[in-house]
Backbone as CSV, one residue per row, in Angstrom:
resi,resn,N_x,N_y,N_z,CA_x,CA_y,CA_z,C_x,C_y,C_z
1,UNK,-37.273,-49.486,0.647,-35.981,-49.557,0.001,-36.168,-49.352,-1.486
2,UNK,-34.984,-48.710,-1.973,-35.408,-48.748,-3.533,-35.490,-47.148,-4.113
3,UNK,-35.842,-46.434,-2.784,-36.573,-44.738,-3.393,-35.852,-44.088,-2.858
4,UNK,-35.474,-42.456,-3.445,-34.664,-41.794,-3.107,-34.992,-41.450,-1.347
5,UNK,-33.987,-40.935,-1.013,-34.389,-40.743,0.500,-34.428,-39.333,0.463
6,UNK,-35.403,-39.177,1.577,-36.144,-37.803,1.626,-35.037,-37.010,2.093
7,UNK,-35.246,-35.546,1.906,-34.194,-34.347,2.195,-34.362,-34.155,2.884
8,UNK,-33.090,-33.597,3.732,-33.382,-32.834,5.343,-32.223,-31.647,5.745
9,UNK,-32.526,-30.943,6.667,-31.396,-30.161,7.189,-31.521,-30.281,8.196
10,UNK,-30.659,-30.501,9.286,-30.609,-30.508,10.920,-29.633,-29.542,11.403
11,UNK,-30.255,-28.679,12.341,-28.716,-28.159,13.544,-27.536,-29.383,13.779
12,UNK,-26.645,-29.097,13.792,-25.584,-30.340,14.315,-25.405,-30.247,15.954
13,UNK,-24.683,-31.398,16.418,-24.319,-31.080,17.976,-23.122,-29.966,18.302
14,UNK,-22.520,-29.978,16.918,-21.207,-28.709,16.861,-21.774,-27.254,16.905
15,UNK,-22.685,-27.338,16.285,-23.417,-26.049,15.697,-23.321,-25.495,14.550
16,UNK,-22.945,-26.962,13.719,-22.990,-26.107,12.210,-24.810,-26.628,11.748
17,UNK,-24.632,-27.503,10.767,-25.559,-28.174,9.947,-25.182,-29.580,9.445
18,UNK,-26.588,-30.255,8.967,-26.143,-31.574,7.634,-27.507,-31.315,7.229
19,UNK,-27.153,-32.041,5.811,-28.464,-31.926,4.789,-28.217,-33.381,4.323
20,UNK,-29.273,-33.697,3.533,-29.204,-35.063,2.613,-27.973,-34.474,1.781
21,UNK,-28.333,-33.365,1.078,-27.199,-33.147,0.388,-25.891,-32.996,0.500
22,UNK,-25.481,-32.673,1.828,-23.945,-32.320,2.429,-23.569,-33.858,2.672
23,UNK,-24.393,-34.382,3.327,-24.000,-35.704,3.201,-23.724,-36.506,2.134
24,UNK,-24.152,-36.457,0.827,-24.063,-37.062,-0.282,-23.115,-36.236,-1.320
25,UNK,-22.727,-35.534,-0.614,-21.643,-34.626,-1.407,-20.278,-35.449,-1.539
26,UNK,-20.192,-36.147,-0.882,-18.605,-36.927,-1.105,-18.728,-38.130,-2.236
27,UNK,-20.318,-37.857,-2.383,-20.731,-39.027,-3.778,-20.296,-40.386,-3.742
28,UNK,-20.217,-40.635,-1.839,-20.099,-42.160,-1.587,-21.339,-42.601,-0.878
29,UNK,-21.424,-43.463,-0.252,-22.947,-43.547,0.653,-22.709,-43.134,1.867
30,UNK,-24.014,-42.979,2.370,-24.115,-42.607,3.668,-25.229,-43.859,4.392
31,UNK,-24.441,-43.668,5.970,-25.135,-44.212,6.738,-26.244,-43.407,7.707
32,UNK,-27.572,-43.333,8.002,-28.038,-42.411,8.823,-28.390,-43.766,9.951
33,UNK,-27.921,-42.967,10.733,-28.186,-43.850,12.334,-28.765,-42.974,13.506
34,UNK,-30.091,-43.366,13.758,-31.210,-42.534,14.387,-30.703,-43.039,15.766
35,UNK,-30.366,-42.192,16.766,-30.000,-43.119,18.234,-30.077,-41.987,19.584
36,UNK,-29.851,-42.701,21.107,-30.310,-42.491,21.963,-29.462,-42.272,22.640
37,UNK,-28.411,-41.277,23.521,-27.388,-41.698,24.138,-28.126,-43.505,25.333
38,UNK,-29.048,-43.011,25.955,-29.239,-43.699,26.814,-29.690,-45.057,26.132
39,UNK,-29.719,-45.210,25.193,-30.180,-46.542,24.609,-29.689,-47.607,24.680
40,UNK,-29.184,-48.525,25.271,-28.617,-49.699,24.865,-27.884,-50.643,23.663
41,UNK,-28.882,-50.818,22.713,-28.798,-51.127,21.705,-27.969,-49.880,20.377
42,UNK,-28.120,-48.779,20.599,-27.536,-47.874,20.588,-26.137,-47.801,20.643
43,UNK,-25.457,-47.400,22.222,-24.632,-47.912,22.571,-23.657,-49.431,21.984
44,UNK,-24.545,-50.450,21.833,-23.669,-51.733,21.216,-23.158,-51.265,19.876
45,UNK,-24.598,-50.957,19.275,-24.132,-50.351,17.410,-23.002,-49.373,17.465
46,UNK,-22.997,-48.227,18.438,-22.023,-47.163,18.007,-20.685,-47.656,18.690
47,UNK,-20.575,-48.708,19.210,-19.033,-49.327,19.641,-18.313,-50.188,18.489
48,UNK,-19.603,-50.631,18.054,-19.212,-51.992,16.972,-18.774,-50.897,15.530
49,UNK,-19.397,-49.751,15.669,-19.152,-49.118,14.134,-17.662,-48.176,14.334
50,UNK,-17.369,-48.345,15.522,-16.188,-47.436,15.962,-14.934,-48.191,15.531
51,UNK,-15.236,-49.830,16.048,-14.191,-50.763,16.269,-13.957,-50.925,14.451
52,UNK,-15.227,-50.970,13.567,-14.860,-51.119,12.026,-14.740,-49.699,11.402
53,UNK,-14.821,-49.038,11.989,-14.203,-47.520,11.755,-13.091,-47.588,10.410
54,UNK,-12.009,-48.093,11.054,-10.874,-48.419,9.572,-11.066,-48.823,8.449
55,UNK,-11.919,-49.450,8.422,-12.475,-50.294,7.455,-13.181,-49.554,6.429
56,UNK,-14.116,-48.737,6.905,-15.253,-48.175,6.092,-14.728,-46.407,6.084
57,UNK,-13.567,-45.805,6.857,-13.640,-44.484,7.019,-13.585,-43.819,5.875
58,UNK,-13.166,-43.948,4.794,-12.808,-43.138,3.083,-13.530,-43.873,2.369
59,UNK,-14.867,-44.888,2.669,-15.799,-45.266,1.842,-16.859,-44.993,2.247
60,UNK,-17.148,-44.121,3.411,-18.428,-44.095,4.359,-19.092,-42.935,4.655
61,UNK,-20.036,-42.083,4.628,-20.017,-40.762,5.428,-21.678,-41.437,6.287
62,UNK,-20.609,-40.956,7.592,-21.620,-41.785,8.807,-22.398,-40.702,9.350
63,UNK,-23.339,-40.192,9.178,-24.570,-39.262,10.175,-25.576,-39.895,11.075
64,UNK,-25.166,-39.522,12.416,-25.752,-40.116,13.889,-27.035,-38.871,13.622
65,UNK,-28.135,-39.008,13.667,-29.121,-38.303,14.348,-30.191,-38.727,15.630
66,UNK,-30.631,-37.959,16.092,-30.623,-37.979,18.143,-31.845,-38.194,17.320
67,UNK,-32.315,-39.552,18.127,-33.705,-39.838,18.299,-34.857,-38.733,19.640
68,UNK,-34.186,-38.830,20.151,-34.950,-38.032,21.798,-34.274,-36.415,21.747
69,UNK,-35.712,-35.927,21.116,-35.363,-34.362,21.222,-35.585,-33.631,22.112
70,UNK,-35.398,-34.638,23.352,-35.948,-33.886,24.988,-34.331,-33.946,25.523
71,UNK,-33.240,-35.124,24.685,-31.794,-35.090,25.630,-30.789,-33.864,25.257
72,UNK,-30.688,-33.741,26.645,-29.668,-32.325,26.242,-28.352,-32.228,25.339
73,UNK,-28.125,-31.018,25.049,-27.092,-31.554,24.139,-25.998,-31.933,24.930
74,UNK,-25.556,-30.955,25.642,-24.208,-31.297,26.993,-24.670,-32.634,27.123
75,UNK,-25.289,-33.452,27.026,-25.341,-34.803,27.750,-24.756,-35.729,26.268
76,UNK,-25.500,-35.073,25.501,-24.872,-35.949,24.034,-23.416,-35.372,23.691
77,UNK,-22.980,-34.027,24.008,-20.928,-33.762,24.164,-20.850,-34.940,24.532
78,UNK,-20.840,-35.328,25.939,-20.097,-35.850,27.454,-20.157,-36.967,26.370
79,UNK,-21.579,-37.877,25.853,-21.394,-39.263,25.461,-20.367,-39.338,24.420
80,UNK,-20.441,-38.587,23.721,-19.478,-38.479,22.062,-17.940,-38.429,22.556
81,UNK,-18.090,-37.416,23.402,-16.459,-37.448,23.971,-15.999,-38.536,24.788
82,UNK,-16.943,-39.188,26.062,-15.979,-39.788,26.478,-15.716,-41.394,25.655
83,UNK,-16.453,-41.047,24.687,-16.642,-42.605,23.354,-15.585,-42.519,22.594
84,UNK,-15.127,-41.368,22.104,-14.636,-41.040,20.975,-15.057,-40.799,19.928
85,UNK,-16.258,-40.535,19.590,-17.245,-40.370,18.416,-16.993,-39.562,17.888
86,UNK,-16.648,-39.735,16.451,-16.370,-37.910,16.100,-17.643,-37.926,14.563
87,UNK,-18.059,-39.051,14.772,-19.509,-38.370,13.366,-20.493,-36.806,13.659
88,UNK,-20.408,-36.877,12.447,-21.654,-35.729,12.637,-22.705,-36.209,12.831
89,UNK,-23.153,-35.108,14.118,-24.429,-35.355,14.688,-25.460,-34.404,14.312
90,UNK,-26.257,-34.714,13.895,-27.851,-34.133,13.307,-28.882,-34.404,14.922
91,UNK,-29.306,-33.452,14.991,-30.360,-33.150,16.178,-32.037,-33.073,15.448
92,UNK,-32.495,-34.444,15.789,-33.072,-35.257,15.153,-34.482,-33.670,15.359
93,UNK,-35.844,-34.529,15.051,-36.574,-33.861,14.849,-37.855,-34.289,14.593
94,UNK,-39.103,-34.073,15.072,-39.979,-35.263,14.363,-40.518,-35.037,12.907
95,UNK,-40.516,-34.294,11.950,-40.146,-34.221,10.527,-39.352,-35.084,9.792
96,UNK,-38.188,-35.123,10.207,-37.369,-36.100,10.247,-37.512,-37.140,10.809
97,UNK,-38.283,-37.649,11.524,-37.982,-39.069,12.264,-39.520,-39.242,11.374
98,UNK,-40.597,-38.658,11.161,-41.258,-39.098,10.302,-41.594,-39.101,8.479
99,UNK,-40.622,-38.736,7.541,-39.980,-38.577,6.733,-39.157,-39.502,6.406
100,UNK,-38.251,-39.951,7.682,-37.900,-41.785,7.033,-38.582,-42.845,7.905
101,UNK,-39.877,-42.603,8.158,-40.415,-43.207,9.341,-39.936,-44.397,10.407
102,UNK,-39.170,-43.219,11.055,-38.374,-43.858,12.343,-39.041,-43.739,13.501
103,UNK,-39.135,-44.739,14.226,-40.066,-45.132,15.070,-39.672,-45.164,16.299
104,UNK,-38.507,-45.713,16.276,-37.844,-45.899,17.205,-36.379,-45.531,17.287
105,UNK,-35.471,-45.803,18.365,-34.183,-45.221,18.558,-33.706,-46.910,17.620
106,UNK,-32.257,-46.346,17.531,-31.208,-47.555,16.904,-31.947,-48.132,15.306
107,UNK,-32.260,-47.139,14.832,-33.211,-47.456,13.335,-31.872,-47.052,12.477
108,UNK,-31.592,-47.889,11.352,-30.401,-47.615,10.427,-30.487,-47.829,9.150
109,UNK,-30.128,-46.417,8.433,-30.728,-46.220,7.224,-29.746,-46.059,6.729
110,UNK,-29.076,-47.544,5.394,-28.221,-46.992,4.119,-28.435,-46.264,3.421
111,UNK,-27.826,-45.480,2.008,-27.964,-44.880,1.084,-27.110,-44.885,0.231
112,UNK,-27.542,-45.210,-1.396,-25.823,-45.540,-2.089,-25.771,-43.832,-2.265
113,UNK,-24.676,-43.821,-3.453,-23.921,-42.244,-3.589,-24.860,-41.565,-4.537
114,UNK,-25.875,-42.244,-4.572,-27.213,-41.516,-5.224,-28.305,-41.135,-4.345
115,UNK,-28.268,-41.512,-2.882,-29.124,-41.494,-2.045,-30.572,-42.393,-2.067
116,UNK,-30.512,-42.798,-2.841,-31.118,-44.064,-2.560,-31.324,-45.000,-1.644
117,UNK,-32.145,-45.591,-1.102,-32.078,-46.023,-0.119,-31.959,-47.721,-0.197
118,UNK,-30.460,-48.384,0.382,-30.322,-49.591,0.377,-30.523,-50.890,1.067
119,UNK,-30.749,-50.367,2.380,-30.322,-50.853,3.785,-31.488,-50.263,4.546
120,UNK,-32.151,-51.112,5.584,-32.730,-50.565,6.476,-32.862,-51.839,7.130
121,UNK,-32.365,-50.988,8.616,-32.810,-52.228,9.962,-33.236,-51.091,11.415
122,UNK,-34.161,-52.461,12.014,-34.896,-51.303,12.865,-34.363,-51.845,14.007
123,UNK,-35.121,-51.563,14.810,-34.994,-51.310,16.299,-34.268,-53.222,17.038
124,UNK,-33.028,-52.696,17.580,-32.493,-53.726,18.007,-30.962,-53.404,17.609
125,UNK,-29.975,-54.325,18.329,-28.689,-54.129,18.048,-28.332,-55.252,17.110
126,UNK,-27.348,-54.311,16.329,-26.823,-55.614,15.061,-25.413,-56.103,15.346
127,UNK,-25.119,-57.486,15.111,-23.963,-57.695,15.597,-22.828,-57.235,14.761
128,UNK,-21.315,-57.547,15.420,-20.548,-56.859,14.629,-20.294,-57.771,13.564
129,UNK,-20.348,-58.902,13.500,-20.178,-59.607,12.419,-21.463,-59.171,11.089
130,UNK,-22.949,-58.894,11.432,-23.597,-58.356,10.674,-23.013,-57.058,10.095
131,UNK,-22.792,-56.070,10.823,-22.013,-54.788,10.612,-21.367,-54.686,9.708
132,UNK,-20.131,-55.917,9.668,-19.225,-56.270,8.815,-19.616,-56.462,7.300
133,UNK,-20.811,-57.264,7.322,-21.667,-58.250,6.090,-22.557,-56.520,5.428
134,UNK,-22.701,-55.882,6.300,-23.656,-54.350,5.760,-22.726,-53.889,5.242
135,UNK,-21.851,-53.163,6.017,-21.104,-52.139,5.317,-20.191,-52.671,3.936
136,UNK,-19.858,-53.899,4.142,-18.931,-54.420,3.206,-20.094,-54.241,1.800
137,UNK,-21.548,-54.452,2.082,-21.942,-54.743,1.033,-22.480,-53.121,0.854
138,UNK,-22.588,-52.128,1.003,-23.214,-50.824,1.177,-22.019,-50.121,0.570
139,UNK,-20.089,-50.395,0.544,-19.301,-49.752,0.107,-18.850,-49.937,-1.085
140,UNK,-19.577,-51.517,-1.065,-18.565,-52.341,-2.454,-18.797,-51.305,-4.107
């Protein structure tokens, strides 16, 4: 924590792109959330960040990147859609997963509007009341 966070570009699940920089272009913070459709813990985080969605949407730019670069993408559509997910998805990479050394799926990386890195929690689900206590303090 403390150091700028490393640059990246990913394919998206749409088929455009994200960069550190596209992401930090709205010159608010970003959240990077490394995850699994099939993950569990995963799953809890991306329900709980849906439900505070209102809260954080015009203070937040949220980038999901796919931990498991073996899951298809049609399988990550089906999850996003039948969730409602509409973040941009970055199609992770191991460059990237070792670059912010992510280890594991459900790894979550703040960044203020300098990219800096504020926040980091690893492997495990955070509750929504924690969620609440992060983002509140990651937007303020």
């Amino acid at each position: 924590m403390g150091n700028r966070a490393p640059s990246f570009s990913l394919a998206t699940l749409d088929g455009g792109s994200v960069s550190l920089e596209s992401a930090l272009a709205a010159r608010r913070p970003v959240l990077l959330y490394f995850f699994a459709s099939w993950c569990p813990h995963c799953r809890a985080d991306l329900k709980s960040l849906k439900e505070l969605e209102p809260t954080f949407r015009d203070k937040l730019t949220v980038v999901l990147i796919s931990f498991d670069g073996n899951e298809a993408k049609e399988t990550l559509r089906q999850f996003f859609s039948s969730n409602g997910y509409t973040w941009t998805t970055g199609l992770g990479n191991q460059d990237v997963l070792s670059k912010y050394g992510v280890f594991t799926q459900s790894t979550k990386i703040a960044l203020n509007a300098d990219g800096v890195v504020v926040f980091r929690s690893g492997y495990g689900t955070l509750p929504k009341d924690q969620w609440q206590k992060a983002l509140a303090e990651i937007t303020k």
